[in-house]
TORVONU-434692 format. One line per 3 residues: number of its first residue (from 1); their letters; for each residue y, z, x of N, C-alpha, C, O. Coordinates in nm, 3 decimals. Each point is the difference from the previous one (the first is absolute). Example, Ala and Ser with C-alpha at 12.3 -4.5 7.8 and 13.67 -1.06 7.14 Angstrom:
2
1	as	-0.569:0.780:1.319:0.119:0.000:-0.089:0.120:0.000:0.090:-0.002:0.066:0.104 | 0.107:-0.138:-0.139:0.119:0.006:0.082:0.109:0.073:-0.077:0.111:0.017:0.051
***
This chain:
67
1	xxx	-0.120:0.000:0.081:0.120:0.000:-0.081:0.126:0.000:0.085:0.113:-0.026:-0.041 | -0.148:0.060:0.170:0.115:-0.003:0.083:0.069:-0.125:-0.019:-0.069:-0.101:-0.012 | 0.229:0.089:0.005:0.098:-0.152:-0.026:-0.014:-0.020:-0.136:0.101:-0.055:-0.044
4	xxx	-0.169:0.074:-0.026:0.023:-0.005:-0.178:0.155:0.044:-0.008:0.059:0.087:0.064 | -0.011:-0.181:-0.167:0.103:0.068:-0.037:-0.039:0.079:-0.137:-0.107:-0.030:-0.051 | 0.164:0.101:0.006:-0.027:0.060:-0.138:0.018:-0.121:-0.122:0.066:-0.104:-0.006
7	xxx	-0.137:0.155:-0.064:0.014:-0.071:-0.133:0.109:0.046:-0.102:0.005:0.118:-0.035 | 0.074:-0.201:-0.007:0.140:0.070:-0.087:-0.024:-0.039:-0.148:-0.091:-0.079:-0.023 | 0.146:0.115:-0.052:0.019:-0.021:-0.131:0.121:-0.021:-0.033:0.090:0.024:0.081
10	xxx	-0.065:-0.067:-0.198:0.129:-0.049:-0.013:0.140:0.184:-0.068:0.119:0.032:0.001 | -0.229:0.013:-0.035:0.106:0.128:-0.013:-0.095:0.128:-0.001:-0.096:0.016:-0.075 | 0.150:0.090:0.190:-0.113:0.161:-0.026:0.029:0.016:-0.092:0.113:-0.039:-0.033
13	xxx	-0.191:0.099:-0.053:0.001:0.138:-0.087:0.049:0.084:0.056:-0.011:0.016:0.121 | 0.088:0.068:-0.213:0.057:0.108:-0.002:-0.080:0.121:-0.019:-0.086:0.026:-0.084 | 0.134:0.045:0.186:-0.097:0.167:0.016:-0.061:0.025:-0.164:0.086:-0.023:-0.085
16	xxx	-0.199:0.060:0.040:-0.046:0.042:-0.103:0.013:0.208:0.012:-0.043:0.083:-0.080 | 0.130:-0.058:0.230:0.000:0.127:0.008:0.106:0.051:-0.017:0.022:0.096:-0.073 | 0.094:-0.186:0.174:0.122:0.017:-0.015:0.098:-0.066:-0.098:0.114:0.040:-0.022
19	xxx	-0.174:-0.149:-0.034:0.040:-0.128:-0.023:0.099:-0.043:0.081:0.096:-0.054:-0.054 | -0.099:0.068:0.203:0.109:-0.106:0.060:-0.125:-0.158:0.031:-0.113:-0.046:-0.013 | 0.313:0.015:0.084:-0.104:-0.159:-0.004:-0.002:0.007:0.130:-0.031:-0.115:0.031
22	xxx	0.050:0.198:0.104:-0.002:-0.042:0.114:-0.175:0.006:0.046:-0.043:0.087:0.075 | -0.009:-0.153:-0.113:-0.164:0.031:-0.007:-0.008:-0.143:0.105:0.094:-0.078:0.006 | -0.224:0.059:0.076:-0.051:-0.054:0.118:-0.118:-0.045:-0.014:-0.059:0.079:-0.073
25	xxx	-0.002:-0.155:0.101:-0.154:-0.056:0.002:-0.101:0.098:0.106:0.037:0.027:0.115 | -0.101:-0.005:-0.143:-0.091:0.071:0.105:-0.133:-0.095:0.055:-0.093:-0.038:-0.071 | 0.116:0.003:0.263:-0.053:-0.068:0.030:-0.126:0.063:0.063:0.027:0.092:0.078
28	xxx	-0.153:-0.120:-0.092:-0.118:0.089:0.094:-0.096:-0.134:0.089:-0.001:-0.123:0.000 | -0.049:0.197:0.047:-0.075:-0.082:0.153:0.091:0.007:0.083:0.111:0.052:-0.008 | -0.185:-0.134:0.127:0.036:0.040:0.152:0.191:-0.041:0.000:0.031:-0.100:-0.065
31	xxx	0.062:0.162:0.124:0.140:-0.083:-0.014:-0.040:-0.035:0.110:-0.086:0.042:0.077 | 0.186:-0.155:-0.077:0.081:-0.043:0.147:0.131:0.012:-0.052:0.047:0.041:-0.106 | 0.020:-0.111:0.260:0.180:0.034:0.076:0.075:-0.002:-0.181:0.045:0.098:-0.060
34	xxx	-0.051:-0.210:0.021:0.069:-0.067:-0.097:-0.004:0.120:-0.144:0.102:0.054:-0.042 | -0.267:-0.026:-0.026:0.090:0.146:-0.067:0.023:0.121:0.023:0.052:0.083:-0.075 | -0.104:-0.067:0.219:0.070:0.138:0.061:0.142:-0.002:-0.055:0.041:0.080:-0.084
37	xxx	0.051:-0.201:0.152:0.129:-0.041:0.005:0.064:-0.021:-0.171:0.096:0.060:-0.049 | -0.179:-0.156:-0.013:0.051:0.037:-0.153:-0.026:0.136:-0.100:0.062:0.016:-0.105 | -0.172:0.087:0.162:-0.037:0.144:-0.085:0.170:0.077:0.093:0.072:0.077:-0.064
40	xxx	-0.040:-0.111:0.198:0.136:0.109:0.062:0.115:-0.107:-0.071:0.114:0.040:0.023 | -0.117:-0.116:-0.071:0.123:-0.112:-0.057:-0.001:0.082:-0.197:0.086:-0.017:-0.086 | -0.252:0.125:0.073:0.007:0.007:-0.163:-0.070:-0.068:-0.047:-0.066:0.059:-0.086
43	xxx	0.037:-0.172:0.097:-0.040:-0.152:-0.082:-0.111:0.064:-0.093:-0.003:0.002:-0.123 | -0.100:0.056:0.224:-0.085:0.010:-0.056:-0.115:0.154:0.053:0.014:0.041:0.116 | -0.066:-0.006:-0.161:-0.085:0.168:0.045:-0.117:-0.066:0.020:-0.053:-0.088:-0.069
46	xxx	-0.010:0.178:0.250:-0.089:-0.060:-0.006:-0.137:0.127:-0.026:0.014:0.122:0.006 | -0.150:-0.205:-0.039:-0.055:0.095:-0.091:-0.144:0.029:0.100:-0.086:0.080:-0.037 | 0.078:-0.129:0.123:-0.092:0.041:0.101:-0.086:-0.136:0.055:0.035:-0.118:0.009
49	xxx	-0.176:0.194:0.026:-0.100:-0.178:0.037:-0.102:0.067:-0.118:-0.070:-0.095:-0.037 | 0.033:0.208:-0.033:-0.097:-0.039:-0.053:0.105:-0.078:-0.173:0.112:0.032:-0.041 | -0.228:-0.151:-0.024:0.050:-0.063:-0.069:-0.170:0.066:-0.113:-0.116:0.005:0.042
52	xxx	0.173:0.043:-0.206:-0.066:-0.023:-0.055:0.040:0.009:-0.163:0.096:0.062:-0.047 | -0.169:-0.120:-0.006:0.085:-0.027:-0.141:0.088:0.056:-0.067:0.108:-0.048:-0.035 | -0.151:0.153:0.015:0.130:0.092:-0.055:0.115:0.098:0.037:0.054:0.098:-0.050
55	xxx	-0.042:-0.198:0.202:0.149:0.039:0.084:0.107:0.047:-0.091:0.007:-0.031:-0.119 | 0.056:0.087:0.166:0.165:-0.078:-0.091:0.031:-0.093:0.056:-0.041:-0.024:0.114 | 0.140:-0.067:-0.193:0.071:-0.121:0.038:0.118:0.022:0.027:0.053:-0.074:0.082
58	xxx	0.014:0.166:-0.134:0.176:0.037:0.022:0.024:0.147:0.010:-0.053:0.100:-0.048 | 0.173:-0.132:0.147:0.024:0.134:0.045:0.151:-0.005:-0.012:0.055:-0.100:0.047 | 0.018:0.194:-0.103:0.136:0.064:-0.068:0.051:0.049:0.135:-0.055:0.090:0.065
61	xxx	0.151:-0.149:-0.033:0.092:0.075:0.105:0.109:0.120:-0.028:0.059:0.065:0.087 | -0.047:-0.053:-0.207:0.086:0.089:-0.077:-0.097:0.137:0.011:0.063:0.097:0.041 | -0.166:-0.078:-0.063:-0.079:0.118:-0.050:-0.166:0.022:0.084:-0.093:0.077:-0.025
64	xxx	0.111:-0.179:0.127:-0.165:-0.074:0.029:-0.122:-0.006:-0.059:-0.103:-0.030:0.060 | 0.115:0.068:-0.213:-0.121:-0.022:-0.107:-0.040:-0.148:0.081:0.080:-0.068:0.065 | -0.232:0.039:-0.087:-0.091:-0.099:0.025:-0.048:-0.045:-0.088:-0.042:0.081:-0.082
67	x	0.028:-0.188:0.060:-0.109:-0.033:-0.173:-0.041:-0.165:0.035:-0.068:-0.065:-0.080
***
């Protein structure tokens, strides 16, 4: 997965905790340089290397709820 860029959507959801909207994609597997550099830019939270179905997908920068 290293050099993947993340996959985007066209708009996050909004915290179901906080309801803000500053919410992030949560990326898992191995990073490389590129989302080290976009998770310290915000873009996106990263969620580790193990990957299994019922991760969360988004992570709230307002409150850091995960879902």
């Amino acid at each position: 997965m290293a050099g993947r860029k993340p996959r985007r959507t066209s708009k996050a959801p909004a915290c179901p905790e906080c309801q803000a909207a500053d919410t992030v994609p949560i990326v898992y597997g191995l990073p490389g340089p590129e989302i080290f550099a976009a998770a310290e830019r915000g873009e996106l939270a990263i969620g580790g290397c193990v990957v299994e179905f019922d991760n969360p997908r988004w992570a709230c920068r307002a409150c850091t709820h995960r879902w």
